[in-house]
CHARMM internal coordinates of N, CA and C (Angstrom, degrees):
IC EDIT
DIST 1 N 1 CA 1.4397
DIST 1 CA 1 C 1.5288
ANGL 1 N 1 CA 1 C 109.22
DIST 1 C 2 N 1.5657
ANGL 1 CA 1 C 2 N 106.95
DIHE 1 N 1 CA 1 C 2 N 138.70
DIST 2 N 2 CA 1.3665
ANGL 1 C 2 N 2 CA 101.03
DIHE 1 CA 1 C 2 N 2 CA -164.02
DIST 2 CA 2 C 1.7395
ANGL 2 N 2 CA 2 C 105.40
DIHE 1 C 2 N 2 CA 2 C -105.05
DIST 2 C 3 N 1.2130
ANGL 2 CA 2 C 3 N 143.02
DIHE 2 N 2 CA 2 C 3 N 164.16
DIST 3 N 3 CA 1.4381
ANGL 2 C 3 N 3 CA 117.23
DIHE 2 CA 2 C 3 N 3 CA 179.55
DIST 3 CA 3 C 1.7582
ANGL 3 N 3 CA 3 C 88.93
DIHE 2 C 3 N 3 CA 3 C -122.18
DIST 3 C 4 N 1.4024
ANGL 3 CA 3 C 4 N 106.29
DIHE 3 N 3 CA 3 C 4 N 133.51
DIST 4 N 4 CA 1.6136
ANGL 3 C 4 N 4 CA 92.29
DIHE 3 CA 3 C 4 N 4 CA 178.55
DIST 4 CA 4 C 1.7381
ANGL 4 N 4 CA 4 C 85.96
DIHE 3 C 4 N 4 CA 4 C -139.75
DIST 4 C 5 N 1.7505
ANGL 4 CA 4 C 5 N 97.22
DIHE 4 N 4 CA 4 C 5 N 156.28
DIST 5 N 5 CA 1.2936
ANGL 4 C 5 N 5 CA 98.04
DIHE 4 CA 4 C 5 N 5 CA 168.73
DIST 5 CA 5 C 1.7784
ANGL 5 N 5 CA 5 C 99.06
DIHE 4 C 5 N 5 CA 5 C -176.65
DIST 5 C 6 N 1.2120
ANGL 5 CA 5 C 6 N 94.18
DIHE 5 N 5 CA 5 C 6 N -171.50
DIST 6 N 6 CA 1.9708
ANGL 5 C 6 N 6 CA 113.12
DIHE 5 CA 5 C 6 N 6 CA -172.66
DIST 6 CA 6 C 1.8050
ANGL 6 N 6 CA 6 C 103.33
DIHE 5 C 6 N 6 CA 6 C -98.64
DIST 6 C 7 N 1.2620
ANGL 6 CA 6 C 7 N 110.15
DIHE 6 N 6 CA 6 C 7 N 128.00
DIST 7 N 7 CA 1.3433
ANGL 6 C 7 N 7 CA 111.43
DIHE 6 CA 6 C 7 N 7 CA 157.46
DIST 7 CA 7 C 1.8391
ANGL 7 N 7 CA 7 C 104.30
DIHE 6 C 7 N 7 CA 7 C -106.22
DIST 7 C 8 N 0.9649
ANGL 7 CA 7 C 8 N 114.78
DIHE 7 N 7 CA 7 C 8 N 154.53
DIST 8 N 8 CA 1.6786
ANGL 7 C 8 N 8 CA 119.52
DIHE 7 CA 7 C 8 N 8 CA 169.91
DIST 8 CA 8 C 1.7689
ANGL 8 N 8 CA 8 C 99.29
DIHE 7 C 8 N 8 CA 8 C -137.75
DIST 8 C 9 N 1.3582
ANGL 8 CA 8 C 9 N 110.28
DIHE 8 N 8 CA 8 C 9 N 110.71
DIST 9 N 9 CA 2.0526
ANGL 8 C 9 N 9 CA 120.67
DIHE 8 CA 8 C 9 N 9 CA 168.37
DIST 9 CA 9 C 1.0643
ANGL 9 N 9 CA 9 C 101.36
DIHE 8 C 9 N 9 CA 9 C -119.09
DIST 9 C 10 N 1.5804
ANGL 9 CA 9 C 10 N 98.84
DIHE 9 N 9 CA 9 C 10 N 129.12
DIST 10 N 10 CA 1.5077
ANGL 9 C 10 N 10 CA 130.85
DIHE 9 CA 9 C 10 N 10 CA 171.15
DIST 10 CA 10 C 1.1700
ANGL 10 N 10 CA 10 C 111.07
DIHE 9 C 10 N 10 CA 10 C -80.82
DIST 10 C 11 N 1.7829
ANGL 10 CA 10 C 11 N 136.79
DIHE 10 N 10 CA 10 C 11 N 131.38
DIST 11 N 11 CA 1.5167
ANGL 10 C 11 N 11 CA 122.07
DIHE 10 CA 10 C 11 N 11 CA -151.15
DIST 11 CA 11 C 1.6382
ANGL 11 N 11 CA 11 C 91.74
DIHE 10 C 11 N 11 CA 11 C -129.01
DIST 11 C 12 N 1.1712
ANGL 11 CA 11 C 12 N 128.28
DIHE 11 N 11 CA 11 C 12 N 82.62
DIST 12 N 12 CA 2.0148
ANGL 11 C 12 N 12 CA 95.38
DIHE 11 CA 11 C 12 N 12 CA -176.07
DIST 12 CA 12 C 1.1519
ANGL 12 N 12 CA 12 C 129.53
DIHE 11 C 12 N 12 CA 12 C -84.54
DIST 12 C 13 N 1.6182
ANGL 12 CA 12 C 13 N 125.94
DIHE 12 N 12 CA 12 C 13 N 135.38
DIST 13 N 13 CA 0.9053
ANGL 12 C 13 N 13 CA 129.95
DIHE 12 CA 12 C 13 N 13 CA -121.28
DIST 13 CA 13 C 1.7891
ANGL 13 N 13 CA 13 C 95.63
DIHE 12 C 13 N 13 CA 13 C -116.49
DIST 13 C 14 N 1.7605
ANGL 13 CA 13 C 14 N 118.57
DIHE 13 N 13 CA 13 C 14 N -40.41
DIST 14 N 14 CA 1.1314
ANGL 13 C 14 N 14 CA 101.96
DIHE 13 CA 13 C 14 N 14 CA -164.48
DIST 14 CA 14 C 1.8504
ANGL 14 N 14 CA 14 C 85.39
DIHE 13 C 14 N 14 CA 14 C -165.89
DIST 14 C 15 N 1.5419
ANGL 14 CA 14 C 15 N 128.10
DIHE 14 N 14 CA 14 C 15 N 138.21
DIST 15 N 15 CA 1.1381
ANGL 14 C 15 N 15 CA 121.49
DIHE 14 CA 14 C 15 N 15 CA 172.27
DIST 15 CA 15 C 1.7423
ANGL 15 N 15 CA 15 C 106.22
DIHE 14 C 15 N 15 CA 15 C -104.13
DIST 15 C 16 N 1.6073
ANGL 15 CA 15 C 16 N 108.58
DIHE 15 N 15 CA 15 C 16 N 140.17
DIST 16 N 16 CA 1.6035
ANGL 15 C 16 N 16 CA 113.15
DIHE 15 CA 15 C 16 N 16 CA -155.07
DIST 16 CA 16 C 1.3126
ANGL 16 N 16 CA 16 C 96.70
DIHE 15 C 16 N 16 CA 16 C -120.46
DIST 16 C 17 N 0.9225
ANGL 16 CA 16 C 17 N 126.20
DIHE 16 N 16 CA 16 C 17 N 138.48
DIST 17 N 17 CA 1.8966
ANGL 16 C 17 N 17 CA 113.86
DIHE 16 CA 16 C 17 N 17 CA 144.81
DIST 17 CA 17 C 1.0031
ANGL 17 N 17 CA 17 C 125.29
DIHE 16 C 17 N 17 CA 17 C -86.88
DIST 17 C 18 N 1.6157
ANGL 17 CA 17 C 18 N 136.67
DIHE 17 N 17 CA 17 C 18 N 127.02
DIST 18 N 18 CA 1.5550
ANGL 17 C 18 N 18 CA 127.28
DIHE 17 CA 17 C 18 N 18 CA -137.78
DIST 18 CA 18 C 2.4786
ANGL 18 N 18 CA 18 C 75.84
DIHE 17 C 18 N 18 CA 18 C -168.85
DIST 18 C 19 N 1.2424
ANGL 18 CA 18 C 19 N 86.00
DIHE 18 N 18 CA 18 C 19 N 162.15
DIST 19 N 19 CA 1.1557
ANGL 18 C 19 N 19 CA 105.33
DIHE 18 CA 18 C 19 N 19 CA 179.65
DIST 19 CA 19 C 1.9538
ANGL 19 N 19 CA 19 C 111.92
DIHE 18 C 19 N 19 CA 19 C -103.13
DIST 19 C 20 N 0.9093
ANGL 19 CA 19 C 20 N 94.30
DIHE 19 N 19 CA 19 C 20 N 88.63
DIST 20 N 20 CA 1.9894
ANGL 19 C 20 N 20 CA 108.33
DIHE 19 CA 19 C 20 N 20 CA -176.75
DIST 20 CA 20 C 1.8128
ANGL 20 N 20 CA 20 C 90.19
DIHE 19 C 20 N 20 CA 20 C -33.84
DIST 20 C 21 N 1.2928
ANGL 20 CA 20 C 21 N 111.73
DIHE 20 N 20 CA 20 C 21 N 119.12
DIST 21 N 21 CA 1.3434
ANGL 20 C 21 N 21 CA 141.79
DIHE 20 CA 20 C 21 N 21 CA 130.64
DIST 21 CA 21 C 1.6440
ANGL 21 N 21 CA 21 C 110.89
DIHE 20 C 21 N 21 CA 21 C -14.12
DIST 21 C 22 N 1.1309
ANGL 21 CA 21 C 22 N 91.88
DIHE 21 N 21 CA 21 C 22 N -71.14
DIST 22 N 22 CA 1.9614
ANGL 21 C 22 N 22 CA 111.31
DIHE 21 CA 21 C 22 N 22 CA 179.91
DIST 22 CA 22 C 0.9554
ANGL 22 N 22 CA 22 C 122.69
DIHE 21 C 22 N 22 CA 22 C -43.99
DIST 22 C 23 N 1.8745
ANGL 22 CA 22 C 23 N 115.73
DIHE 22 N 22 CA 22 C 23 N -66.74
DIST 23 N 23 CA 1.4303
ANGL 22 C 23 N 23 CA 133.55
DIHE 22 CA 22 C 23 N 23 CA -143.13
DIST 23 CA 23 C 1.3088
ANGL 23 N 23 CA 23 C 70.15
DIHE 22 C 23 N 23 CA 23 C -121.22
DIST 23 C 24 N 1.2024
ANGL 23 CA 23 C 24 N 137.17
DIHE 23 N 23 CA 23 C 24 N -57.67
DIST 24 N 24 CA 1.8659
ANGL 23 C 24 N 24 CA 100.38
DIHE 23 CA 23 C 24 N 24 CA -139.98
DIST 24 CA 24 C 1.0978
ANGL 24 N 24 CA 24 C 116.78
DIHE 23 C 24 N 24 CA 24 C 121.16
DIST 24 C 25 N 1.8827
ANGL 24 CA 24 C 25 N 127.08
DIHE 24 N 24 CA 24 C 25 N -26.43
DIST 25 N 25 CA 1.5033
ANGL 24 C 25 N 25 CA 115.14
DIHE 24 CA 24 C 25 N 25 CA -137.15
DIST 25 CA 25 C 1.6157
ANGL 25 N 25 CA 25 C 69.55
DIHE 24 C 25 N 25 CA 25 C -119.41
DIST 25 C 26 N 1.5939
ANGL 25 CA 25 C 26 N 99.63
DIHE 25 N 25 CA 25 C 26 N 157.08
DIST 26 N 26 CA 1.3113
ANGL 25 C 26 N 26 CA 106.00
DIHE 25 CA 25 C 26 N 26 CA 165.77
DIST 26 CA 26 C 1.5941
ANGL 26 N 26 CA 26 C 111.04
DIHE 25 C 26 N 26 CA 26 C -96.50
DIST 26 C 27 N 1.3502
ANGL 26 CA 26 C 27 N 118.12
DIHE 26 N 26 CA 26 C 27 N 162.90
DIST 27 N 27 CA 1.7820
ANGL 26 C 27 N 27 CA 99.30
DIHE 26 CA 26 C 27 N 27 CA -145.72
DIST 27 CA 27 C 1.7311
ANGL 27 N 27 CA 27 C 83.76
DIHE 26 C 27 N 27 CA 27 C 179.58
DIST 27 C 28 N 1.5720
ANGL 27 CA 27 C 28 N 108.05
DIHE 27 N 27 CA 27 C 28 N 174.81
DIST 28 N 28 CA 1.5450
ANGL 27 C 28 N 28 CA 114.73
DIHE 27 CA 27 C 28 N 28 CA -177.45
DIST 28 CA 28 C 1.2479
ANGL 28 N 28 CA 28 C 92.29
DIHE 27 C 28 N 28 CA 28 C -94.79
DIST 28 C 29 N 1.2866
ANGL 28 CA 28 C 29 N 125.70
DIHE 28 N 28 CA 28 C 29 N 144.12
DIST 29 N 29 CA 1.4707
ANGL 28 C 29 N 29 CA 112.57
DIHE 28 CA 28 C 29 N 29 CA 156.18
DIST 29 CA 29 C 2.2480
ANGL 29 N 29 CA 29 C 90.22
DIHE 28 C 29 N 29 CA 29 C -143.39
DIST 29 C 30 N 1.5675
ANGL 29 CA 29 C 30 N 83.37
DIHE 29 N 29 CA 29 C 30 N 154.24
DIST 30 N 30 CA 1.6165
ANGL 29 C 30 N 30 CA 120.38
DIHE 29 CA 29 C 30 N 30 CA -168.54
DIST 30 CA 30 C 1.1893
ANGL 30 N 30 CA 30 C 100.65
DIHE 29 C 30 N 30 CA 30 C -72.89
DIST 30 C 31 N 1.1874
ANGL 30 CA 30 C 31 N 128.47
DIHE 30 N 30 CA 30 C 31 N 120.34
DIST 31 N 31 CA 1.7633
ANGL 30 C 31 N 31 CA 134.20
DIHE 30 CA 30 C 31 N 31 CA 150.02
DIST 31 CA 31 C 1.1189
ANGL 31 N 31 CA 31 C 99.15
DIHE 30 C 31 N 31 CA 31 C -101.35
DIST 31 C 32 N 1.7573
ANGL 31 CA 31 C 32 N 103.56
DIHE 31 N 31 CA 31 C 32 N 117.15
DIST 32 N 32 CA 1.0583
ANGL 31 C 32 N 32 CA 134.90
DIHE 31 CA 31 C 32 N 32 CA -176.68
DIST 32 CA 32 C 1.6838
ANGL 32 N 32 CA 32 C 110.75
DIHE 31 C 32 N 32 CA 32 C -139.65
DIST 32 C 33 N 1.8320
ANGL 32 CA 32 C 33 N 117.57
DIHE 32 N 32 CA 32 C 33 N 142.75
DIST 33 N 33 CA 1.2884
ANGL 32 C 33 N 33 CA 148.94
DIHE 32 CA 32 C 33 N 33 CA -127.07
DIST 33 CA 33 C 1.3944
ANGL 33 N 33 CA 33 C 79.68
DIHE 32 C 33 N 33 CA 33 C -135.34
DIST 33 C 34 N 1.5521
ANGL 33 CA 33 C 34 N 135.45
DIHE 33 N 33 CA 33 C 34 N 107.02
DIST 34 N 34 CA 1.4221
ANGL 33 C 34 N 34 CA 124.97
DIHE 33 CA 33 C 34 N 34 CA 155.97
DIST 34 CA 34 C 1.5147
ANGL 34 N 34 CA 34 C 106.48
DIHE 33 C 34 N 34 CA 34 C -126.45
DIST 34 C 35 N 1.4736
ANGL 34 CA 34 C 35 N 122.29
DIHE 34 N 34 CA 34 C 35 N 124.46
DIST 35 N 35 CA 1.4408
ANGL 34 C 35 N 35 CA 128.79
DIHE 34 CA 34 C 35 N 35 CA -166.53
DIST 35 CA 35 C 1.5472
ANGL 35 N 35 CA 35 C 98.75
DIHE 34 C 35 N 35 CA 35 C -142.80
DIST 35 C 36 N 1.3107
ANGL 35 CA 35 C 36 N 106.23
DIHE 35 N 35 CA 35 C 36 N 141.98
DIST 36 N 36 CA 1.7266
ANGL 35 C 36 N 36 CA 122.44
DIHE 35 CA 35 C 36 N 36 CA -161.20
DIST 36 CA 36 C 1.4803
ANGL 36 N 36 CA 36 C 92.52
DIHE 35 C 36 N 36 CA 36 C -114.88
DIST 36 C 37 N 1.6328
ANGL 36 CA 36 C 37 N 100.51
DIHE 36 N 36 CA 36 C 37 N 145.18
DIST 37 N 37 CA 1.6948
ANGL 36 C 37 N 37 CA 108.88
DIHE 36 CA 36 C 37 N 37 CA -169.54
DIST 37 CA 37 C 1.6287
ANGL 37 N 37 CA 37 C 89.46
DIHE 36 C 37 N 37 CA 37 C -126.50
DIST 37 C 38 N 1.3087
ANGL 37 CA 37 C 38 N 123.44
DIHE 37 N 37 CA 37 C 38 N -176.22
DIST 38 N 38 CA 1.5541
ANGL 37 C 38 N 38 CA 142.14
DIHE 37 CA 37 C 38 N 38 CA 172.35
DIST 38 CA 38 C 1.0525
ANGL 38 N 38 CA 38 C 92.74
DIHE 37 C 38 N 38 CA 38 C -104.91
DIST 38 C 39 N 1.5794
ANGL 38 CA 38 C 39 N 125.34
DIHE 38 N 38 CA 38 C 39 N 142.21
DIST 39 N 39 CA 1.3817
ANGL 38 C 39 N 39 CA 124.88
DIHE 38 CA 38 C 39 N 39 CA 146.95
DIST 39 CA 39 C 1.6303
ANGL 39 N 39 CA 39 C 120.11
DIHE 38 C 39 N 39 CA 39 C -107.70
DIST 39 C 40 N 1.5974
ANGL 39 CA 39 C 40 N 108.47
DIHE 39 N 39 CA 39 C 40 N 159.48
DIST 40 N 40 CA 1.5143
ANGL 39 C 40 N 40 CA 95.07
DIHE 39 CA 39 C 40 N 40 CA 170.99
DIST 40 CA 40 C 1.9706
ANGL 40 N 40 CA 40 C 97.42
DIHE 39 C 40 N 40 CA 40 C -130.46
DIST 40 C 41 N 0.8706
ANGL 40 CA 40 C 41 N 108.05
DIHE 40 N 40 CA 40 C 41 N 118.94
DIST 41 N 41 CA 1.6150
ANGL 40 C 41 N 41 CA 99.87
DIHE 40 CA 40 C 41 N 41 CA -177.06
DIST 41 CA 41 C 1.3974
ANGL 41 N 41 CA 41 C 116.88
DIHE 40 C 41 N 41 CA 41 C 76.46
DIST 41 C 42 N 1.7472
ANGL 41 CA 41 C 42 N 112.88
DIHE 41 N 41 CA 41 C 42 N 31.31
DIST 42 N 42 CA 1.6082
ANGL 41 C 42 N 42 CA 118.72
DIHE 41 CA 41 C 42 N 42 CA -176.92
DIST 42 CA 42 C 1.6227
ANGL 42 N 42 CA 42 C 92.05
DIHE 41 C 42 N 42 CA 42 C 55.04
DIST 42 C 43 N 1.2839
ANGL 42 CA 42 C 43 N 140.07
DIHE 42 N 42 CA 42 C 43 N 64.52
DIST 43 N 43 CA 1.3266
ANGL 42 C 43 N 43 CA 141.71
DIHE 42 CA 42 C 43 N 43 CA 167.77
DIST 43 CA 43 C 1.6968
ANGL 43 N 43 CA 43 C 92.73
DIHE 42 C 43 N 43 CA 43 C -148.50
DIST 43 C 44 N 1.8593
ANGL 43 CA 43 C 44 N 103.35
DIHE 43 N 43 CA 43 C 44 N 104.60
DIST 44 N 44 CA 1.4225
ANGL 43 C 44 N 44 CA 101.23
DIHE 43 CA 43 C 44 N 44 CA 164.34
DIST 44 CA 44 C 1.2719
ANGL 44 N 44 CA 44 C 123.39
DIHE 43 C 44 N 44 CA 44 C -65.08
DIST 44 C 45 N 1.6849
ANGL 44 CA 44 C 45 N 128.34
DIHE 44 N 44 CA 44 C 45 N 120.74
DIST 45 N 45 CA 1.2268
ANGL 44 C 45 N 45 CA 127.80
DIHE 44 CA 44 C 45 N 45 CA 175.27
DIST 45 CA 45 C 2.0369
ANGL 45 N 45 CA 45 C 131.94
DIHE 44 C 45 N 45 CA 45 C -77.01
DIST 45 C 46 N 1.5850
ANGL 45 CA 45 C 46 N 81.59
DIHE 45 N 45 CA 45 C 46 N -51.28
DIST 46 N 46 CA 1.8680
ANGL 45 C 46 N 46 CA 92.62
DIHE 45 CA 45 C 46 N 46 CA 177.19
DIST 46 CA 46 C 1.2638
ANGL 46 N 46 CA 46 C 111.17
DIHE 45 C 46 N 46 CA 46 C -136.88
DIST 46 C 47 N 1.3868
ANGL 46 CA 46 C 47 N 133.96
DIHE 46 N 46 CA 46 C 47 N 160.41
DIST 47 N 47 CA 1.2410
ANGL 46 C 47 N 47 CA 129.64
DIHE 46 CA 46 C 47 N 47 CA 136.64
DIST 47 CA 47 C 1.6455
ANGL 47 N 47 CA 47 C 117.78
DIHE 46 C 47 N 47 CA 47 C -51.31
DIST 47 C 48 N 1.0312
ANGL 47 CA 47 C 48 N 113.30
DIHE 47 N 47 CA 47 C 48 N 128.75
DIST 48 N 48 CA 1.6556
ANGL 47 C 48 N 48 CA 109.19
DIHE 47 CA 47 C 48 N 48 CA 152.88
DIST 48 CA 48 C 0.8857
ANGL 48 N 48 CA 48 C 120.78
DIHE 47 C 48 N 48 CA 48 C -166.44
DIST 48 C 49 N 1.7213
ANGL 48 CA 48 C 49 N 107.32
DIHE 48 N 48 CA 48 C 49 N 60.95
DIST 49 N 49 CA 1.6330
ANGL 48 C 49 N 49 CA 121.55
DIHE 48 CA 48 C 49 N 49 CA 149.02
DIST 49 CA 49 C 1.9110
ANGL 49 N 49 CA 49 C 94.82
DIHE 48 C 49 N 49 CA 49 C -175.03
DIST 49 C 50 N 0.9526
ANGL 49 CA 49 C 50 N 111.06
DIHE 49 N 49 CA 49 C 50 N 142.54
DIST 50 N 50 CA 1.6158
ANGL 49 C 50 N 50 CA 113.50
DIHE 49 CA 49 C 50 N 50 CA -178.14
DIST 50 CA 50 C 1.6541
ANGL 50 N 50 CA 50 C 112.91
DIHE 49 C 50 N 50 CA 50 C -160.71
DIST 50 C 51 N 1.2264
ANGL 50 CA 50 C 51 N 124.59
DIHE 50 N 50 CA 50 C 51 N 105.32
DIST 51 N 51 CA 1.4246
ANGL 50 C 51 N 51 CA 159.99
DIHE 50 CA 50 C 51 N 51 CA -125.87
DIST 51 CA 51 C 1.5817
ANGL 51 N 51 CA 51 C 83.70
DIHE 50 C 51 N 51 CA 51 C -131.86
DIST 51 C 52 N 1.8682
ANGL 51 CA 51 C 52 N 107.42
DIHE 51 N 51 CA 51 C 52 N 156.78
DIST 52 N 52 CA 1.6891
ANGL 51 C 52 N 52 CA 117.07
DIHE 51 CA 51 C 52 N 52 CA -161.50
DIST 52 CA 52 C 1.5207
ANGL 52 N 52 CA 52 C 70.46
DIHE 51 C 52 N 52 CA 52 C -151.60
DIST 52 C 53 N 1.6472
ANGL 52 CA 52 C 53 N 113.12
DIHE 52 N 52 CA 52 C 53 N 149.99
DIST 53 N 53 CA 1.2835
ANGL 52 C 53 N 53 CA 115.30
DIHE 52 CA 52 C 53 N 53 CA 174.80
DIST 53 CA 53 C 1.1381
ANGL 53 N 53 CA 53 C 134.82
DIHE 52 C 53 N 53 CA 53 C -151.01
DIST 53 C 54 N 1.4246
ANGL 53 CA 53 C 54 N 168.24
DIHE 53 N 53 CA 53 C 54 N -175.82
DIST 54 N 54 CA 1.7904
ANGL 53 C 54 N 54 CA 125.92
DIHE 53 CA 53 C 54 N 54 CA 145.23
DIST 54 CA 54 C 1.7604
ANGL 54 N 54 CA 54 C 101.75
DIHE 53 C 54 N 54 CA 54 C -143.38
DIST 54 C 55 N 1.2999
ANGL 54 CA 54 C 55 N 94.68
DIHE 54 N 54 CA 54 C 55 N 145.51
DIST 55 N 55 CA 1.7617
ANGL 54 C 55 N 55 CA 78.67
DIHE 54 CA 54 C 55 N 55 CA -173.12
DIST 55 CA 55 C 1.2068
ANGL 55 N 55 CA 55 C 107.95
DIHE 54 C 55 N 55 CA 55 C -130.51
DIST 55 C 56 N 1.6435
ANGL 55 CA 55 C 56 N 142.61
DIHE 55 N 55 CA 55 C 56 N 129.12
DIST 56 N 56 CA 0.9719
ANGL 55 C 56 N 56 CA 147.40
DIHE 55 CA 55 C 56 N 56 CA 161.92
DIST 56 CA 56 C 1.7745
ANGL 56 N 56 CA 56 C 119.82
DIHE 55 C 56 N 56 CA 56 C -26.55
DIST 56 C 57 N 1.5036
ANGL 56 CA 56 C 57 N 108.30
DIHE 56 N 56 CA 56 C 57 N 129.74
DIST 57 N 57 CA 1.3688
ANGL 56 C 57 N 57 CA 97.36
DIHE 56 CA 56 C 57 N 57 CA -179.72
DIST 57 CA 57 C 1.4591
ANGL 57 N 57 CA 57 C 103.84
DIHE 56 C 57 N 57 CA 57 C -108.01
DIST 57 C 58 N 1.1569
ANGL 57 CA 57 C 58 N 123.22
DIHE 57 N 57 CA 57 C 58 N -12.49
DIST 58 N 58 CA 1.6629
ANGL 57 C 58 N 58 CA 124.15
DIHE 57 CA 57 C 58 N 58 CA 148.63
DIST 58 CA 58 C 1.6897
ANGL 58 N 58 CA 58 C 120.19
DIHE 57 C 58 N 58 CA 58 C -52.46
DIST 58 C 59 N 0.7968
ANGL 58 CA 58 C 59 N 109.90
DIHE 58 N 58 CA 58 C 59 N -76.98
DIST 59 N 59 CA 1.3405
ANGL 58 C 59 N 59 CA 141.38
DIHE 58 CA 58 C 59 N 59 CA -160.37
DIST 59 CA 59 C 1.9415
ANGL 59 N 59 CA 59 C 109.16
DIHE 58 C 59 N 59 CA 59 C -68.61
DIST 59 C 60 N 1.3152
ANGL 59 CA 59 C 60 N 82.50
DIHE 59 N 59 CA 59 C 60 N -42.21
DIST 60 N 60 CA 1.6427
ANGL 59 C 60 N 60 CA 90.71
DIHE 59 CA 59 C 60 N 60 CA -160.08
DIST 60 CA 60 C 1.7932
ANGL 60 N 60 CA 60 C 131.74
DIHE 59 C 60 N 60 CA 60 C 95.90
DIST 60 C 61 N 1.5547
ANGL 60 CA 60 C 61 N 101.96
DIHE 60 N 60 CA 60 C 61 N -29.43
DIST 61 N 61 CA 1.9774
ANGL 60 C 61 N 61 CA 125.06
DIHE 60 CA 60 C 61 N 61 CA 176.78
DIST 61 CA 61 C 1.8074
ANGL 61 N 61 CA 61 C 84.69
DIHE 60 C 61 N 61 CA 61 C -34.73
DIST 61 C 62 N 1.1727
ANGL 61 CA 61 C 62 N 105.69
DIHE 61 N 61 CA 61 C 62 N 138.26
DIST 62 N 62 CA 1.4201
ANGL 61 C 62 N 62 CA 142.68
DIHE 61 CA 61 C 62 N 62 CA 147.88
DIST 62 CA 62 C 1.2701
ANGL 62 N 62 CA 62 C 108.31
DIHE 61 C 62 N 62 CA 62 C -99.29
DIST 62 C 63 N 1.7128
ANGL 62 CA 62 C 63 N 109.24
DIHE 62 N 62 CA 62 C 63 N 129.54
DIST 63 N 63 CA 1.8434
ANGL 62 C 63 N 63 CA 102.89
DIHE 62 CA 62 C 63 N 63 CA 161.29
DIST 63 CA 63 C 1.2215
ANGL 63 N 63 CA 63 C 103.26
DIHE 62 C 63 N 63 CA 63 C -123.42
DIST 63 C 64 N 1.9840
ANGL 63 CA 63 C 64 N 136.14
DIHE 63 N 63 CA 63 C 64 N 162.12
DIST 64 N 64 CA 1.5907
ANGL 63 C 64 N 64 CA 102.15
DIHE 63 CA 63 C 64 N 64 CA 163.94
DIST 64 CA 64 C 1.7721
ANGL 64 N 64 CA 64 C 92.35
DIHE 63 C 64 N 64 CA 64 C -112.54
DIST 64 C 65 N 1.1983
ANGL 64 CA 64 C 65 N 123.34
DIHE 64 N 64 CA 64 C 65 N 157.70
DIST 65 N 65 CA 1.4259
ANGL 64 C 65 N 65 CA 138.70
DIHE 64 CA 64 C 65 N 65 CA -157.50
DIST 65 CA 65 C 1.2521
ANGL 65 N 65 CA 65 C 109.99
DIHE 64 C 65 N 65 CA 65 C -133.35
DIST 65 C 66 N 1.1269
ANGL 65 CA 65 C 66 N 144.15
DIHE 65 N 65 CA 65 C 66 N 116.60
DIST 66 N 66 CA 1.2081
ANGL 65 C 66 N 66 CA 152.54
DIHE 65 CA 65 C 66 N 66 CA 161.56
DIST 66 CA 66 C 1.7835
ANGL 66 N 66 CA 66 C 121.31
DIHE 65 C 66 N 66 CA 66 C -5.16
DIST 66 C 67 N 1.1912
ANGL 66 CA 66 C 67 N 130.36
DIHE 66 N 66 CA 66 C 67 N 124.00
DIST 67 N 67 CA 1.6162
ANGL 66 C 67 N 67 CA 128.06
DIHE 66 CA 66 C 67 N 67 CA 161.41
DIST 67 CA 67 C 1.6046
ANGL 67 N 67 CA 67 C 115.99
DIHE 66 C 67 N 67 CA 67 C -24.19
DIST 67 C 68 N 1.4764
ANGL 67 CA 67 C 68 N 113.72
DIHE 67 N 67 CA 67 C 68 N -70.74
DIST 68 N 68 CA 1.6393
ANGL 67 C 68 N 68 CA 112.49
DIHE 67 CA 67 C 68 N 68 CA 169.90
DIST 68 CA 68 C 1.4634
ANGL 68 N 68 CA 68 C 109.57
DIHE 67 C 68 N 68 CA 68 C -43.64
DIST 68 C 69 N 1.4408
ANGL 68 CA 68 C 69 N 123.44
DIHE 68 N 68 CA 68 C 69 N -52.79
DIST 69 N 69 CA 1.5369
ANGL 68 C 69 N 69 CA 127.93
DIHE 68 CA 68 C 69 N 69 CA -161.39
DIST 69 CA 69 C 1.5747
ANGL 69 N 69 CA 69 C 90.83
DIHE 68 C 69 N 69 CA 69 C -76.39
DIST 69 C 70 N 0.6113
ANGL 69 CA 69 C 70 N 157.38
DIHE 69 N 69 CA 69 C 70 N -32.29
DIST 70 N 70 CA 1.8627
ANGL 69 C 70 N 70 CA 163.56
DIHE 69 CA 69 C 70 N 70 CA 150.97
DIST 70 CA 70 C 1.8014
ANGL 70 N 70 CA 70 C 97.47
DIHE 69 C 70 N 70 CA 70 C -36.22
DIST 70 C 71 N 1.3711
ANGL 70 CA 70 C 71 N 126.69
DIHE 70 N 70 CA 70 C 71 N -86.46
DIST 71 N 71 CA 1.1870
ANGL 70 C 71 N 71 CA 133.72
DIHE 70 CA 70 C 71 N 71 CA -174.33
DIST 71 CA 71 C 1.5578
ANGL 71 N 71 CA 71 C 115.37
DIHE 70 C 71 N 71 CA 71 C -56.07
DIST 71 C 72 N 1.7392
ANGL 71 CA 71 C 72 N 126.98
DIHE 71 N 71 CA 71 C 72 N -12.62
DIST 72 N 72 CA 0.9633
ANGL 71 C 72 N 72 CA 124.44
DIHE 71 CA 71 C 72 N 72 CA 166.98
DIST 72 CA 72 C 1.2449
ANGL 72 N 72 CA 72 C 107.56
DIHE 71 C 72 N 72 CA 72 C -74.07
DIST 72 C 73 N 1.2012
ANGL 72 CA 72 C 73 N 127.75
DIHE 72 N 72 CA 72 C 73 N -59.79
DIST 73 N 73 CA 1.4183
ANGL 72 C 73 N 73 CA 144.27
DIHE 72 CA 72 C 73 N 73 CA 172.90
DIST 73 CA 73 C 1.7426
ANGL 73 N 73 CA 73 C 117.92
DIHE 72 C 73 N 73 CA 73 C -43.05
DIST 73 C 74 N 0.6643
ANGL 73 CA 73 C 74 N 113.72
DIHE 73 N 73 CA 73 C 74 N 3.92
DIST 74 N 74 CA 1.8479
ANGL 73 C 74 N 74 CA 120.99
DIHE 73 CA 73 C 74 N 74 CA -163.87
DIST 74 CA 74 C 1.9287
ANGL 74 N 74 CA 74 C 87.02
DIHE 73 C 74 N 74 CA 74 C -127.23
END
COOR INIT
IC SEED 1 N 1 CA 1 C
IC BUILD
């Protein structure tokens, strides 16, 4: 019997001060890197999928943002 399944880790990458989309308020928000691997036996094998993101620390708003728009920001 084989055990297979999905892990997904949230990586954060850099805290910004940026003006929330949402609210309005200018505020810290998290750029954060979350990319999902396969597992076989709870043993992560690869990446194969990896997502760029930023999330309001007021507010709470999640956005996801492009790789370039990620590396501009850093």
């Amino acid at each position: 019997m084989v055990i297979f399944g999905w892990r997904t880790t949230i990586q954060q990458i850099r805290m910004l001060t940026l003006v929330c989309g949402h609210c309005h308020h200018q505020s810290a928000h998290q750029l954060f890197r979350r990319y999902t691997k396969p597992t076989i036996f709870f043993i992560p094998l690869f990446t194969i999928r990896s997502r760029y993101g930023l999330q309001c620390t007021f507010c709470g708003a999640s956005y996801d943002i492009s790789k370039m728009h990620a590396h501009q920001l850093v």
